[in-house]
N, C-alpha and C positions, 0 to 999 in steps of 0.2 A: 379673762384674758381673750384677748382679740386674735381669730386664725386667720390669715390671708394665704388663697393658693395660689403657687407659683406656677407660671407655663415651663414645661419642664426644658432643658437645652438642646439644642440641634443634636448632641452627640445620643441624651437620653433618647431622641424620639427615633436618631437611626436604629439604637440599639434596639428600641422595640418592633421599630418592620421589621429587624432581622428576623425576631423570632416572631414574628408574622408572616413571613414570607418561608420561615421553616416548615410553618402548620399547613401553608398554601401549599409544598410541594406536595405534601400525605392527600390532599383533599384535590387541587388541579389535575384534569389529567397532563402525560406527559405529551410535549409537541412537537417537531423540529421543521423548519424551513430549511429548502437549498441555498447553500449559499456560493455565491462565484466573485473571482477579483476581475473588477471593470478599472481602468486605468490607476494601478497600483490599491484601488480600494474595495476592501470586500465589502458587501452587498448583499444584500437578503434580494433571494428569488421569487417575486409576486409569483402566488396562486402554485407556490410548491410544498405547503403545510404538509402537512401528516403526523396521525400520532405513535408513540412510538411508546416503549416498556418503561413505566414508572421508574422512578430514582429518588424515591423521596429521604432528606435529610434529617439527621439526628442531633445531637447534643456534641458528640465530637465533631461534625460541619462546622457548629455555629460558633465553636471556640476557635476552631482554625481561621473561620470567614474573613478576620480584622487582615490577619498576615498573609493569606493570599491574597485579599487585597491591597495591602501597600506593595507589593511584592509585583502584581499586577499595573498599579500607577508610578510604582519609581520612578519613572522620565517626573512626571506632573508633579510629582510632591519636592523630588532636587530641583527642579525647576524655581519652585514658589519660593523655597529656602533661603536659595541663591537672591531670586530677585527680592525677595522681603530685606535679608542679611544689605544689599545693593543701598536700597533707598532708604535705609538707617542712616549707613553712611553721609548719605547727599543730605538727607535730613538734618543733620547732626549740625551741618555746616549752616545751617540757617538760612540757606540763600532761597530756598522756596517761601519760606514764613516772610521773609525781608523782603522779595519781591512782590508777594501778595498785599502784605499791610502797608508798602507803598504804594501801592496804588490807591486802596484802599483810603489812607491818611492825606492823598492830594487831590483824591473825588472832594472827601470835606472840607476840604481850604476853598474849595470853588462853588459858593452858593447857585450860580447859572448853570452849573451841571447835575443839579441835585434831581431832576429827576433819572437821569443817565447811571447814579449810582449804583441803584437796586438790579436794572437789569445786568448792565456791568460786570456789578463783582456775583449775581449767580451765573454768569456767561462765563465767568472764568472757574468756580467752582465744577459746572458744567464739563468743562475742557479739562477740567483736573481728572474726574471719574471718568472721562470718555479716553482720557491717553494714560494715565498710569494710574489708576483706578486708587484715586483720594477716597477712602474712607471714615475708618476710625480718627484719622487726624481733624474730621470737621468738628473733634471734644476738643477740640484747642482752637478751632477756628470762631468758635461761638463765642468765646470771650475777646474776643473782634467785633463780630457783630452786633454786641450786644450794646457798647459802645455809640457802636456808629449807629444803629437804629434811635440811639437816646439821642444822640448830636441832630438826627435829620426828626426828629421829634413824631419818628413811627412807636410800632409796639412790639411787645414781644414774638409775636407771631412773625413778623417779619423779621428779626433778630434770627428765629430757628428754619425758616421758608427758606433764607439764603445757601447757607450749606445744603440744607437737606433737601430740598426740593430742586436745587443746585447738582450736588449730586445724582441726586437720583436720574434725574434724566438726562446726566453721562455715561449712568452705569447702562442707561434703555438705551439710548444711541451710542454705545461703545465704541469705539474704530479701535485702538489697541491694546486697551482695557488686559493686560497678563493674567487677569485673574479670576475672570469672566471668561471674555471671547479666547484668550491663549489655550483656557484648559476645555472650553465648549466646542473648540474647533478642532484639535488636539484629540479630542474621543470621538469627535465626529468625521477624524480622517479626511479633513480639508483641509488646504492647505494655508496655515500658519497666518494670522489680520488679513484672509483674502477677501474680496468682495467690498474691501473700503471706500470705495466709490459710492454705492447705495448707503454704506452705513453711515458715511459724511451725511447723506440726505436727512437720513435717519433723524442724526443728531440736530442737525440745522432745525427741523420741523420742531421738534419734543423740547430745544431749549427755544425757542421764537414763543412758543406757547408760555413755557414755562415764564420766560422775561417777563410778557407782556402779561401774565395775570398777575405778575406779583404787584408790578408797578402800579396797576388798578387798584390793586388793593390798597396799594402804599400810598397813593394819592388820596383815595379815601377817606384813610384813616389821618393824613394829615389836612382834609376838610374837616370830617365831623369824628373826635378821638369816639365819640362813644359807638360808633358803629364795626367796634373793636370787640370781640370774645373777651378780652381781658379788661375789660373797661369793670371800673369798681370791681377788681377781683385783685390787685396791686402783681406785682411779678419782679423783678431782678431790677428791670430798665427802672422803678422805681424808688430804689435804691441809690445812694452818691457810693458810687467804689471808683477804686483806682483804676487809671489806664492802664492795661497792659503793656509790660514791656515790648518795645516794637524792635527788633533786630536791625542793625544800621547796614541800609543799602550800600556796601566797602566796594571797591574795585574787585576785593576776592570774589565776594559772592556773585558780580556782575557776572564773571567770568566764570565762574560753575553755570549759573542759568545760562548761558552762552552753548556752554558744554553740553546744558542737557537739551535746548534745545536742538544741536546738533546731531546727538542721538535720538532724537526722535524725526527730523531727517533722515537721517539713514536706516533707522528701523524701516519706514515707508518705503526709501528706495530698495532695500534689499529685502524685505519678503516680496514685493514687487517687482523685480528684475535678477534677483540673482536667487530667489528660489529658499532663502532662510528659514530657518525654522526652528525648534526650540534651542539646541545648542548653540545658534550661533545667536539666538534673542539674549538668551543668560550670559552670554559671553559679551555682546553689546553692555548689557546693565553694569556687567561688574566692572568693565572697563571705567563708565560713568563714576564708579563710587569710586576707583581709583584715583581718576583722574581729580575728582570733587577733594578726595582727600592731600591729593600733593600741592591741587592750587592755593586750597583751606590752611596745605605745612601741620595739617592733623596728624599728631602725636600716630607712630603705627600700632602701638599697645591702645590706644583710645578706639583707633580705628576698627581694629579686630574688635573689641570688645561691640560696639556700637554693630561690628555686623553679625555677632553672635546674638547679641539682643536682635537684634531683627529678623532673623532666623528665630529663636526663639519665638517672638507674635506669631510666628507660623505655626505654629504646633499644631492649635486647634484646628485651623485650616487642612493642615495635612493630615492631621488623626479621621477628620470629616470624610474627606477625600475615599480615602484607604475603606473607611465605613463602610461608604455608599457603593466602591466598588467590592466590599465582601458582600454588599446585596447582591452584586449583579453576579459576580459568583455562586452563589446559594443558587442564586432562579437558572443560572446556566445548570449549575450540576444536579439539581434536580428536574431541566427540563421543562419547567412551564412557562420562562422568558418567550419562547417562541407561540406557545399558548398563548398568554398574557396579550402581546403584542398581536397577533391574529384576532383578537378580541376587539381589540380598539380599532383597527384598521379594520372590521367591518362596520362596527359602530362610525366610524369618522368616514368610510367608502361608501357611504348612502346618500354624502355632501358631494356639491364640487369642490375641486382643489383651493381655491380661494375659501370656502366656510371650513373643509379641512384644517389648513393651515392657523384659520381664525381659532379655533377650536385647541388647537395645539398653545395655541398663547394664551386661551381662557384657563385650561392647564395647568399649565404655567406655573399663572397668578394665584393659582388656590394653592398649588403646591409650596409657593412664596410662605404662605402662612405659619408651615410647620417647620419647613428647612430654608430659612432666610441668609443662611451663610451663599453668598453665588456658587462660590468654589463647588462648594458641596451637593448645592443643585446642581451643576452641571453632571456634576463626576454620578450624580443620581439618576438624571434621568437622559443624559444626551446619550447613552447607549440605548435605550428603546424610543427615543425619539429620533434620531438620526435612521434607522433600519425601518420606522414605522413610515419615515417621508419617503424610504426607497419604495416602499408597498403603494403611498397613495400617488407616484410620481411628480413629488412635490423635490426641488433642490433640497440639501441635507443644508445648504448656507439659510434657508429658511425656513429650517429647524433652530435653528441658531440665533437666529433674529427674534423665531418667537418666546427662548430660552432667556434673551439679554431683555426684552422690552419686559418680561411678567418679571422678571428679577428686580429692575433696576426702579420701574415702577409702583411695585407693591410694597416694595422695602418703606418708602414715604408715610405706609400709614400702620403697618402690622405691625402690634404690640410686640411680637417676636423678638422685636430688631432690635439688638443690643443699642448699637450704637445712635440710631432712633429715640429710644426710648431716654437715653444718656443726654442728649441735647436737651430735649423739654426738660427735665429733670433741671438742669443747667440755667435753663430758663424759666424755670417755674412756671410752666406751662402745664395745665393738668391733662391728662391723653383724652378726654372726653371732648375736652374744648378745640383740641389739634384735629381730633377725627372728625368732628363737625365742620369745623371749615375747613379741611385740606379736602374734601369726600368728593365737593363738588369740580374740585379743580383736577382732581385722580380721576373724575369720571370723564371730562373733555378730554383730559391727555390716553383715557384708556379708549376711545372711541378715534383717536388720532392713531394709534397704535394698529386696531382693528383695520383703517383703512388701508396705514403701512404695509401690511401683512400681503396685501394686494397686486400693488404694482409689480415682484419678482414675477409672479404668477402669470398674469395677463400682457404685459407692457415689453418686458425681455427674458432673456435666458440668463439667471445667475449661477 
């Protein structure tokens, strides 16, 4: 009998820092930094460390750690609930799948636009992860693509490149991303999608790149098929299956996309002008599923259900959350957070703020590897990366930046990644063959990244 070992899951591996970071308190000494509140935000005090009388944690710590962490993120975790339970709702109604695979279904009626496709529909994948952070739903998007890759006579790889690499660099250039930047910025006590200006740039760069490689590719491979990884290895597109049912673009559903386009309007004007912030985001969203449900005439027993299941898909997310913040707990009550963090800030304080910064998003990306949930990296590490950028006087908004691009990034190719790993699955793609050709195109975009990291630093004040 054949063993295969599994990478174990985001929850298993917090579970194990925990009691890693238990052992750390007995063994770290203890530390604390001054700290003082600068306009409404507290702040670690550069070059006021000192150590201070151990406190190291035991076995009744590490069982309380989960509940005084949820306990500690309840804004972040009702939050996610609320918006998860939201865009069930709007989902349900079909009017995003209906608007997407029409477009999608009248790129292929038009042979003259065929190479405008590819970039296209990942500009708008792109735009999904960068404003209401499309995920898991690109398990549904692939049996789109897989289609339309066999109709423009591409391969598989470009079938799975569209969402996921699509994606991915929405989630690296995020602008209002709830579930990234909402909860990154959110523990890092700035103010709610602020700094969307640069992070428009952000995205304009990482998806320009991402278009224009895929389209290289896709030309490629519709000159010469064999210059294909999947060439003589057969895949899905290989196969005659049925089209996927395509949801009919109705006047209803026009009018919900209307809808949410308009709340994503005013999300921008009112953190931007009128100061908003998680309450009144969550209260924007559930309006949108209301209002999706009365234009839809969705049944209100249907409705609730659809936003309990979508509450529900949050669980993990929120159980994650709660995790990472019983880490920061643990390292708080035993004192060596501020250790810990004096650590790296002299390791990082030998750089200028620009290789700092760089450094913070190398980070990141390795951190991406073990905990690929966003949510859960943030609620992980944006508490000592935010206090760590007050120490090297770097912006905490670019702690955040280097939080969203190692996130949104790495996810592309780390076996970790649920929903990664789901697609090729999908597409019969083997992860060897994805990691081999996506490596070189993760490497230009992570060297894109590195420059981005820059311009806050030297160019303006964010």
């Amino acid at each position: 009998m054949r063993f295969t070992k599994k990478f174990p899951d985001t929850i298993t591996i917090i579970l194990s820092i925990s009691i890693i970071f238990i052992l750390l308190t007995w063994i770290v000494p203890a530390g604390e930094y001054a700290r003082e509140t600068v306009n409404n935000v507290e702040v670690v005090v550069a070059d006021s460390y000192e150590k201070v009388p151990a406190n190291p944690q035991g076995l009744g710590d590490l069982l309380m750690a989960p509940i005084k962490g949820m306990t500690s993120a309840a804004f972040v975790i009702a939050f996610i609930f609320i918006v998860g339970g939201a865009f069930s709702i709007v989902n349900k109604t079909g009017a995003i799948n209906a608007g997407i695979f029409r477009i999608i279904e009248m790129s292929k009626s038009r042979p003259a636009t065929k190479k405008f496709i590819v970039p296209g529909v990942t500009a708008l994948f792109s735009l999904a992860g960068a404003t209401f952070g499309m995920s898991e739903e690109i398990l549904v998007f692939i049996l789109i693509t897989i289609p339309l890759a066999r109709a423009l006579h591409y391969d598989a790889i470009v079938a799975a490149a569209i969402p996921v690499i699509g994606t991915g660099v929405g989630f690296a250039g995020a602008i209002t991303n709830p579930f990234t930047i909402g909860i990154a910025q959110t523990i890092a006590e700035v103010p709610l999608f602020s700094g969307m200006g640069y992070r428009f740039v952000v995205w304009i760069v990482l998806t320009t790149i991402a278009c224009i490689a895929l389209q290289r590719y896709a030309s490629r491979i519709d000159k010469d098929p064999t210059k294909s990884p999947m060439y003589r290895l057969g895949s899905v597109l290989d196969k005659e299956q049925d089209e996927p049912e395509i949801p009919e673009l109705n006047t209803r559903r026009k009018l919900i996309l209307l809808a949410f386009l308009a709340a994503i309007i005013a999300l921008v004007v009112g953190v931007n002008s009128f100061d908003w912030y998680i309450n009144e985001i969550a209260a924007l969203f559930l309006g949108l599923a209301v209002v999706s449900a009365v234009i839809y005439k969705l049944n209100i027993d249907i409705a609730i259900k659809e936003f309990t299941q979508g509450a529900k898909d949050m669980m993990t997310a929120a159980l994650v959350i709660a995790l990472s913040k019983g880490l920061l707990v643990i390292s708080e009550d035993g004192k060596i957070i501020d250790t810990l963090l004096h650590t790296v800030a002299v390791l990082a304080g030998d750089s200028n703020q620009v290789i700092s910064s760089q450094l913070m998003f190398v980070f990141q990306c390795t951190l991406n590897f073990f905990i690929p949930s966003g949510s859960g990296q943030a609620a992980l590490t944006m508490p000592i990366m935010a206090p760590l950028s007050d120490l090297l006087g770097i912006s905490r908004q670019v702690a955040v930046l280097a939080f969203q691009m190692g996130d949104g990034l790495t996810n592309m190719i780390v076996p970790t990644s649920g929903v990664t790993m789901g697609v090729l699955s999908i597409a019969g793609i083997p992860y060897d063959k994805w990691f081999k050709w996506a490596l070189p195109y993760l490497v230009i975009l992570f060297i894109a990244a590195l420059v981005l990291m820059a311009p806050p630093i030297l160019f303006f004040e964010w």
